[in-house]
PDB file of N, CA, C and O in Angstrom:
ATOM      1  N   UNK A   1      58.258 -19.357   1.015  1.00  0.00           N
ATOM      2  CA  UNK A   1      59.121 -20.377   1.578  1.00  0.00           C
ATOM      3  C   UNK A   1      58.473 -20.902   2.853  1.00  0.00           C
ATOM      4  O   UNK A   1      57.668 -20.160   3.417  1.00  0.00           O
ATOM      5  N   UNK A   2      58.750 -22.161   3.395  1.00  0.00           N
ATOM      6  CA  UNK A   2      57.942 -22.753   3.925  1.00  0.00           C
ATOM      7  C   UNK A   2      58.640 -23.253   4.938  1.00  0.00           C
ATOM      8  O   UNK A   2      59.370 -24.221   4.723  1.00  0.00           O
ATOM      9  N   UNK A   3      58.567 -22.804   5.966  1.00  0.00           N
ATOM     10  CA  UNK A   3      60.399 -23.095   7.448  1.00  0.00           C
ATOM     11  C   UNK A   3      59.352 -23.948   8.326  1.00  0.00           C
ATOM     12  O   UNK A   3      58.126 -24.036   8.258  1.00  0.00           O
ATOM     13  N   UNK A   4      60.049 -24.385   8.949  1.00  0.00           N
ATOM     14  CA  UNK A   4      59.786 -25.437   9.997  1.00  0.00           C
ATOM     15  C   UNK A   4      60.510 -24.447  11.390  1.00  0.00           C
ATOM     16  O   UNK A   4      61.738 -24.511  11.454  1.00  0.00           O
ATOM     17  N   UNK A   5      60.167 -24.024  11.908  1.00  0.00           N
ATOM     18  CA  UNK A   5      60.210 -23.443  13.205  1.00  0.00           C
ATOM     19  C   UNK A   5      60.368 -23.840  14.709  1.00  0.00           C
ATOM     20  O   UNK A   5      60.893 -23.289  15.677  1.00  0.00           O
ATOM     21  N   UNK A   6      59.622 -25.161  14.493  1.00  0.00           N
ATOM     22  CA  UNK A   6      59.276 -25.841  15.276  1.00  0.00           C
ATOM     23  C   UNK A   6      59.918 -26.939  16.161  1.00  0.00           C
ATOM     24  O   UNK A   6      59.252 -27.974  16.188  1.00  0.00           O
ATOM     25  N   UNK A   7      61.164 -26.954  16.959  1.00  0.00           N
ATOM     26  CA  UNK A   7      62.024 -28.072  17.128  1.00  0.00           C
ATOM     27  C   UNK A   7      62.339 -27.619  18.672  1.00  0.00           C
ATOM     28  O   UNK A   7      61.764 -26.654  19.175  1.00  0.00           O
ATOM     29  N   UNK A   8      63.052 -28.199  19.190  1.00  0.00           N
ATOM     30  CA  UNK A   8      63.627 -28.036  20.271  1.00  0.00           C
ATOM     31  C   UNK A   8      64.197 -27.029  20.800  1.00  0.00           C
ATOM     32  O   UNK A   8      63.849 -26.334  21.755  1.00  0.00           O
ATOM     33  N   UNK A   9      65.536 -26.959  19.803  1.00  0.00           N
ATOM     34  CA  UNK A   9      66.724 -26.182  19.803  1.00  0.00           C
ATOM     35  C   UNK A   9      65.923 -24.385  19.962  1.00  0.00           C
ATOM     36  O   UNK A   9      66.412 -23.566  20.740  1.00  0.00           O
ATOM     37  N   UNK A  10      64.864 -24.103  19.216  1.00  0.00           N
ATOM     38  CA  UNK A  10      63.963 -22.992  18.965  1.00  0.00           C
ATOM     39  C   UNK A  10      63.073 -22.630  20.068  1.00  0.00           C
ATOM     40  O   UNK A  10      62.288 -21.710  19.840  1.00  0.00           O
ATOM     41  N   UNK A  11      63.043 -23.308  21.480  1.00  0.00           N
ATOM     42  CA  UNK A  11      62.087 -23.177  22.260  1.00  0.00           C
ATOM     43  C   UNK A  11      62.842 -22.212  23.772  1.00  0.00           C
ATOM     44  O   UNK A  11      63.959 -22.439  24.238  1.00  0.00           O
ATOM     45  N   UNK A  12      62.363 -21.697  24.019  1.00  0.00           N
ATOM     46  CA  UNK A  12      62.703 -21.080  24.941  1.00  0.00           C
ATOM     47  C   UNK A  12      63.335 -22.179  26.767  1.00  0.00           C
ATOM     48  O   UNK A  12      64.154 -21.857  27.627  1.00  0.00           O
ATOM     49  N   UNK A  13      63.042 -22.597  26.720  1.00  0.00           N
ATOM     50  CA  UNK A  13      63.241 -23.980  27.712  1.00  0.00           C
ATOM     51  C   UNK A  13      64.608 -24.631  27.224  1.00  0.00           C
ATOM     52  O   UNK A  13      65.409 -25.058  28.055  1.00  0.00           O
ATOM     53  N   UNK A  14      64.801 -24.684  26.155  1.00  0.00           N
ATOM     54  CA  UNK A  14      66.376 -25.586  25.310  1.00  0.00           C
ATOM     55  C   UNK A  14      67.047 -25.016  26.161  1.00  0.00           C
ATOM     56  O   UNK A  14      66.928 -23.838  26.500  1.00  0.00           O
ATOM     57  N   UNK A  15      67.993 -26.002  26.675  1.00  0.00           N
ATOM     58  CA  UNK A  15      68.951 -25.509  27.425  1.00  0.00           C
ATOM     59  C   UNK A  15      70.365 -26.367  26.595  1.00  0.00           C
ATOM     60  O   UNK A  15      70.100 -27.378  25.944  1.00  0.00           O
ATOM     61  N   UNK A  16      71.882 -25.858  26.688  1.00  0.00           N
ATOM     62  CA  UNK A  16      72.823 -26.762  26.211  1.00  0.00           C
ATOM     63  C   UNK A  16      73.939 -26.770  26.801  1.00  0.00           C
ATOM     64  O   UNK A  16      74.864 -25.958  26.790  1.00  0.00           O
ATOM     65  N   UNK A  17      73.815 -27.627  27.257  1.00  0.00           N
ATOM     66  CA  UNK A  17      75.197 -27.881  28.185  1.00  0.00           C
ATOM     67  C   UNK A  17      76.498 -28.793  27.603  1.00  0.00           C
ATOM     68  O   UNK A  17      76.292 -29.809  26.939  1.00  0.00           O
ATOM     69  N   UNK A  18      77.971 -28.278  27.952  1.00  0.00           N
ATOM     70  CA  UNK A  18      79.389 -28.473  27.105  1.00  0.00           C
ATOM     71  C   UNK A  18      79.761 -29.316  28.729  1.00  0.00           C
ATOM     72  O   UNK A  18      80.024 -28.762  29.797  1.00  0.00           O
ATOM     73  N   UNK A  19      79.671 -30.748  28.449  1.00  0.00           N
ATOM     74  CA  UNK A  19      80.267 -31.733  29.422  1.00  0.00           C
ATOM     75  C   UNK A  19      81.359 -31.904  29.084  1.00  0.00           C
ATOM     76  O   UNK A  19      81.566 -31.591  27.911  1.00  0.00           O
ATOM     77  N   UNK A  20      82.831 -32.577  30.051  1.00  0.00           N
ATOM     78  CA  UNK A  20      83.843 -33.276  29.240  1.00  0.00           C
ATOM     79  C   UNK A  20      83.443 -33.696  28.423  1.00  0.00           C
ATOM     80  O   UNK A  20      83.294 -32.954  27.452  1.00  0.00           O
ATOM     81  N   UNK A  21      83.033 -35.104  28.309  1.00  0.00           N
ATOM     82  CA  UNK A  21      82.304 -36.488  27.569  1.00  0.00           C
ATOM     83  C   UNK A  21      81.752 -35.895  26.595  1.00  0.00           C
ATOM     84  O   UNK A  21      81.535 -36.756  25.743  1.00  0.00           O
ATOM     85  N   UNK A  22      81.178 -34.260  26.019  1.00  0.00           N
ATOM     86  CA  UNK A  22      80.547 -33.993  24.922  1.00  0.00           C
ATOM     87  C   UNK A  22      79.453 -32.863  25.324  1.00  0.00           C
ATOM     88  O   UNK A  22      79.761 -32.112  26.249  1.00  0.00           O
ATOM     89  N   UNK A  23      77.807 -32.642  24.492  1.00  0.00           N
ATOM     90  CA  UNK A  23      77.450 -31.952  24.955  1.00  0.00           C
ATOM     91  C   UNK A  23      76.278 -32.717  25.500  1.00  0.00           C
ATOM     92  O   UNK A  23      75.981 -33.870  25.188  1.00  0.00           O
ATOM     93  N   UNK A  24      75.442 -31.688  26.627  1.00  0.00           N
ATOM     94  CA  UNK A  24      73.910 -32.326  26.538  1.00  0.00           C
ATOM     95  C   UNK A  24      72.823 -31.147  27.044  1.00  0.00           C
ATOM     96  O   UNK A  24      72.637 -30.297  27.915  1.00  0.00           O
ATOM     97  N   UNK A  25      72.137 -31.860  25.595  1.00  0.00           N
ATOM     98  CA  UNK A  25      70.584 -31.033  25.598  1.00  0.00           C
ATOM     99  C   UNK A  25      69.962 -31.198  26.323  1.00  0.00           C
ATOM    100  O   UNK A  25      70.224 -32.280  26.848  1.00  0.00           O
ATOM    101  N   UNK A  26      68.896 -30.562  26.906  1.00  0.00           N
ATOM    102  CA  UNK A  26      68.048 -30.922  27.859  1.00  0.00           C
ATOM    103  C   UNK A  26      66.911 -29.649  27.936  1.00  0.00           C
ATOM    104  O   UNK A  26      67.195 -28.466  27.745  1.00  0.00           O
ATOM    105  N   UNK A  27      65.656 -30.139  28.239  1.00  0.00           N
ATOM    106  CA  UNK A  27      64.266 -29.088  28.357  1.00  0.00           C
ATOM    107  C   UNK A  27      64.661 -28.950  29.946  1.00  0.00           C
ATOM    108  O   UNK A  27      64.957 -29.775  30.811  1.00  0.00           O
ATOM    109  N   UNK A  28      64.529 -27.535  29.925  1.00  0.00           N
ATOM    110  CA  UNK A  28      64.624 -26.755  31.828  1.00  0.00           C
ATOM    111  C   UNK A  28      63.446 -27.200  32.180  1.00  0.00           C
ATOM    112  O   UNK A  28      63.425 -27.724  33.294  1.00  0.00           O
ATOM    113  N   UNK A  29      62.289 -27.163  31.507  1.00  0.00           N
ATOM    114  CA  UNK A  29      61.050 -27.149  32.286  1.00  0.00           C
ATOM    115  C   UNK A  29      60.697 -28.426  32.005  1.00  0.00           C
ATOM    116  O   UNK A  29      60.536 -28.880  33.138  1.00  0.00           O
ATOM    117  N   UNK A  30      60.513 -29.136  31.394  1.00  0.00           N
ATOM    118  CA  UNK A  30      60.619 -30.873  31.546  1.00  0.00           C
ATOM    119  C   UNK A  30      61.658 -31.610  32.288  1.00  0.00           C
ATOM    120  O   UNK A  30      61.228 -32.739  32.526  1.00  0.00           O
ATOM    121  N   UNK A  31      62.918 -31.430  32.779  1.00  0.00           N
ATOM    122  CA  UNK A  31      63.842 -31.935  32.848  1.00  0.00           C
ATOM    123  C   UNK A  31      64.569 -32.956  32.058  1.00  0.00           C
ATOM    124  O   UNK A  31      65.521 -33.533  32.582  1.00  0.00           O
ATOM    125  N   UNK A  32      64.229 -33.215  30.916  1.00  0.00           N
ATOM    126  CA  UNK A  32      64.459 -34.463  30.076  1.00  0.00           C
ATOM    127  C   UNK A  32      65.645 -33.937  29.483  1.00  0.00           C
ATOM    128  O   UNK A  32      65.952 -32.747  29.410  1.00  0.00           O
ATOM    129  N   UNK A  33      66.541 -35.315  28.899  1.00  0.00           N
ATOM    130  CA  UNK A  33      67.355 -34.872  27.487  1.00  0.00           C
ATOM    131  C   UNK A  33      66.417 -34.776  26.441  1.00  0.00           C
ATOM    132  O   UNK A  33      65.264 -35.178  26.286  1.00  0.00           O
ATOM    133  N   UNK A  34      67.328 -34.053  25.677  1.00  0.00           N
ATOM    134  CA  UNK A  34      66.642 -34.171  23.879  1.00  0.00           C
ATOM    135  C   UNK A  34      67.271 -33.786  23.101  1.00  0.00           C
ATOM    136  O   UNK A  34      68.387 -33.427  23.477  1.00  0.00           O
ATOM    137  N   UNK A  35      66.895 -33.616  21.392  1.00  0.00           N
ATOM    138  CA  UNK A  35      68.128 -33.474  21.042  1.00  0.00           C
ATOM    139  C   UNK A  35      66.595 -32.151  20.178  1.00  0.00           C
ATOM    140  O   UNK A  35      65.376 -31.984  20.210  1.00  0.00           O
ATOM    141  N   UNK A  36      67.929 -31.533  19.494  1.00  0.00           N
ATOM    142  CA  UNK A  36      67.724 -30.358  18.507  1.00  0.00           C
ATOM    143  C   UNK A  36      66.601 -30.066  17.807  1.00  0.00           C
ATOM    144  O   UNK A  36      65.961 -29.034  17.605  1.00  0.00           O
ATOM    145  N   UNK A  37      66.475 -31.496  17.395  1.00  0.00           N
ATOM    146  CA  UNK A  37      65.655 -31.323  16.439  1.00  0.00           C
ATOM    147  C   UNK A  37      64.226 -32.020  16.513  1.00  0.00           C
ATOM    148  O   UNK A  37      63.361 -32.232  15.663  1.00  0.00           O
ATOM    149  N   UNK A  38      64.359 -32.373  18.289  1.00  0.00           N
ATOM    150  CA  UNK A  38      62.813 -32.842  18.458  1.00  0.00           C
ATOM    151  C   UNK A  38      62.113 -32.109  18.978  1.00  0.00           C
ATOM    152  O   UNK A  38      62.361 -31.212  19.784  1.00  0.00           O
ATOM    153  N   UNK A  39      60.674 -32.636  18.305  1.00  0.00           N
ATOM    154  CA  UNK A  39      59.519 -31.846  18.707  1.00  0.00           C
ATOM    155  C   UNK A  39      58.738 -32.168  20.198  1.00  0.00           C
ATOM    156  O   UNK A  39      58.957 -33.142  20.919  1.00  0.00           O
ATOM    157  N   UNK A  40      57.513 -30.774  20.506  1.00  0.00           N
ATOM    158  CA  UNK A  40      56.936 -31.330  21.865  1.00  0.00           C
ATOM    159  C   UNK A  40      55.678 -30.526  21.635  1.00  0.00           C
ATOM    160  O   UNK A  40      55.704 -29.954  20.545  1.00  0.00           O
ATOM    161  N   UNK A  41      54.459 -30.291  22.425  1.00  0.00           N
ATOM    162  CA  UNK A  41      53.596 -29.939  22.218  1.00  0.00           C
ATOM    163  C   UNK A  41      54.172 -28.461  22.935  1.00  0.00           C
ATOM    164  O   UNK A  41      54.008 -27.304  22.546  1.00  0.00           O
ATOM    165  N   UNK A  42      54.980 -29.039  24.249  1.00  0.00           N
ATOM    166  CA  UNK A  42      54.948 -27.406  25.366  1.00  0.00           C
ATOM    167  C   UNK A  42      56.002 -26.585  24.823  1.00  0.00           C
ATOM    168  O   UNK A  42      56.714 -25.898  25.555  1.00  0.00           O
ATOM    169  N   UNK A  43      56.174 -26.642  23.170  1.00  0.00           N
ATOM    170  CA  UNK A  43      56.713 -25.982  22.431  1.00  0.00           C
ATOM    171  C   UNK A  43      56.594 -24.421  22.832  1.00  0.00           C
ATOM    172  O   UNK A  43      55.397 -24.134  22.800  1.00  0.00           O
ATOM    173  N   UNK A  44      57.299 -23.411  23.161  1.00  0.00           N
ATOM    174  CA  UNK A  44      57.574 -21.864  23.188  1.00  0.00           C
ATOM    175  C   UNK A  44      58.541 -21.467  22.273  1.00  0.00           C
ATOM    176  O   UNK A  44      59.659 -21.974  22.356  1.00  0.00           O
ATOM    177  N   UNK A  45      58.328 -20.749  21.523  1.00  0.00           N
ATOM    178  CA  UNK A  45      59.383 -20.183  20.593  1.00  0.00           C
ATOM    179  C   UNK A  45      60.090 -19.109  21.001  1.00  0.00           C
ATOM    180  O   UNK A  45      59.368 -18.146  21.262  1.00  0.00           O
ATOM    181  N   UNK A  46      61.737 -18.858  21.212  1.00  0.00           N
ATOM    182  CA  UNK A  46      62.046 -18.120  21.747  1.00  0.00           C
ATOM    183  C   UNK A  46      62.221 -16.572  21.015  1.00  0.00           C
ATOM    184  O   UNK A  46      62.331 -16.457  19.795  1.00  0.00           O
ATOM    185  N   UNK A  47      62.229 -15.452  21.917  1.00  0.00           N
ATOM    186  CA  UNK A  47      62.020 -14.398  20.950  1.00  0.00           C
ATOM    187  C   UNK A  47      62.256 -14.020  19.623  1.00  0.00           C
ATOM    188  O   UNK A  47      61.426 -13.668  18.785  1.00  0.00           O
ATOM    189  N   UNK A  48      63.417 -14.121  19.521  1.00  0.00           N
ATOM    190  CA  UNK A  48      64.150 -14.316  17.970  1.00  0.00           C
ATOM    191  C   UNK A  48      63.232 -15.023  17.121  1.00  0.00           C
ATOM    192  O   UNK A  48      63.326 -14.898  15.900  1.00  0.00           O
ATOM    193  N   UNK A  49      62.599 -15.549  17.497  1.00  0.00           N
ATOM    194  CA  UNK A  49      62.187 -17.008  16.393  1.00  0.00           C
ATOM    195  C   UNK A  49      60.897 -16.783  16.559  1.00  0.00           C
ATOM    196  O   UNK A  49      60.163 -17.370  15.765  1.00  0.00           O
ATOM    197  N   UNK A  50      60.282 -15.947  17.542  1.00  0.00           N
ATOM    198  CA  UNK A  50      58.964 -15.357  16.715  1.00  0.00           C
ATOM    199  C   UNK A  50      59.203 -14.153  16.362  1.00  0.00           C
ATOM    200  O   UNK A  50      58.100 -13.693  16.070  1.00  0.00           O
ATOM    201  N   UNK A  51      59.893 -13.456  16.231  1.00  0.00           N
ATOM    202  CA  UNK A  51      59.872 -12.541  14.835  1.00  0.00           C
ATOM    203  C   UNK A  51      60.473 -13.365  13.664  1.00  0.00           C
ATOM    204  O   UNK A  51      60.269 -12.697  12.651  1.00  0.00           O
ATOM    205  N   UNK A  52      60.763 -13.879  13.520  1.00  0.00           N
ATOM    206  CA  UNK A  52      61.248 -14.692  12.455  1.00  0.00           C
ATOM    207  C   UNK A  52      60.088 -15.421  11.562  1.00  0.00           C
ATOM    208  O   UNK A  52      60.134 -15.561  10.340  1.00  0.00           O
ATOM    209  N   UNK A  53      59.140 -15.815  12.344  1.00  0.00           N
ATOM    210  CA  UNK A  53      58.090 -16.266  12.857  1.00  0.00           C
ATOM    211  C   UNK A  53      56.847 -15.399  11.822  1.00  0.00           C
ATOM    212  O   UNK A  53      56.248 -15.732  10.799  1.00  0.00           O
ATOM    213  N   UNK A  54      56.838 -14.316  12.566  1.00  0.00           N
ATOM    214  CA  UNK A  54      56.266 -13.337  12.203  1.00  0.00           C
ATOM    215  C   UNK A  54      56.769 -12.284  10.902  1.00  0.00           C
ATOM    216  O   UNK A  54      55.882 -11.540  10.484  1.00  0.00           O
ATOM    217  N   UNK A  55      58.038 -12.185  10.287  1.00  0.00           N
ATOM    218  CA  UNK A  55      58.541 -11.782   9.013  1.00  0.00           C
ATOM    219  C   UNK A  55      57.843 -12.802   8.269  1.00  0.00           C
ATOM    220  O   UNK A  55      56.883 -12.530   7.548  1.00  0.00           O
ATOM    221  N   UNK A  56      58.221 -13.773   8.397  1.00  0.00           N
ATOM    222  CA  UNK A  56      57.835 -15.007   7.659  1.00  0.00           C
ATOM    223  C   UNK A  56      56.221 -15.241   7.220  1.00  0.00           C
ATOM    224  O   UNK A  56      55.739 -15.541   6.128  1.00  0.00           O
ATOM    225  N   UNK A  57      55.681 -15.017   8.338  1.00  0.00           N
ATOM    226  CA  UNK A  57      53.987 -14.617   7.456  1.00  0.00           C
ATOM    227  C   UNK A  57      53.474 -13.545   6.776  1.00  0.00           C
ATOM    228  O   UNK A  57      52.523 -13.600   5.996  1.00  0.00           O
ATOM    229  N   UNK A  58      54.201 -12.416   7.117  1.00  0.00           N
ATOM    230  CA  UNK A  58      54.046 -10.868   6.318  1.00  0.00           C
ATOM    231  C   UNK A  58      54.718 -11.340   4.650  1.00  0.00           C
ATOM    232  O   UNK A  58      54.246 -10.905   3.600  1.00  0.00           O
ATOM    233  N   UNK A  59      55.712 -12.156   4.723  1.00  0.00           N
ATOM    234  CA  UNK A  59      56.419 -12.630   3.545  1.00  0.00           C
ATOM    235  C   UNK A  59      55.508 -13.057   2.156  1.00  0.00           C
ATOM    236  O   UNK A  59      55.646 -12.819   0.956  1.00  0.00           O
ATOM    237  N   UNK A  60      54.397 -13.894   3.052  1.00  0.00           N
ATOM    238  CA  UNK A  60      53.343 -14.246   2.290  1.00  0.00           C
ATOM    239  C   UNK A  60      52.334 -14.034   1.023  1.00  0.00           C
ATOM    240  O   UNK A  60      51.411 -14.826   0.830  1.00  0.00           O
TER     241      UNK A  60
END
């Protein structure tokens, strides 16, 4: 199986914040919004998600 790992929401930096008005995403270490499911190069995968990461190639 072939996962995509790779997004926002999965990076150690994702931060998510519950405003009145709704929610908002945002990179800690960029300061930017973003949403879930976008990508970046200063991609970090957060722990969980490299073992996940790592099951996933032993799977192979």
């Amino acid at each position: 199986m072939n996962k995509n790992f790779h997004c926002c929401a999965t990076c150690e930096h994702f931060r998510a914040e519950k405003l009145e008005d709704g929610m908002r995403y945002y990179c800690a270490r960029l300061g930017f919004d973003t949403k879930t499911t976008y990508q970046f190069n200063c991609w970090r995968p957060k722990d969980h998600i490299r073992k996940l990461m790592e099951q996933d190639q032993s799977n192979k």
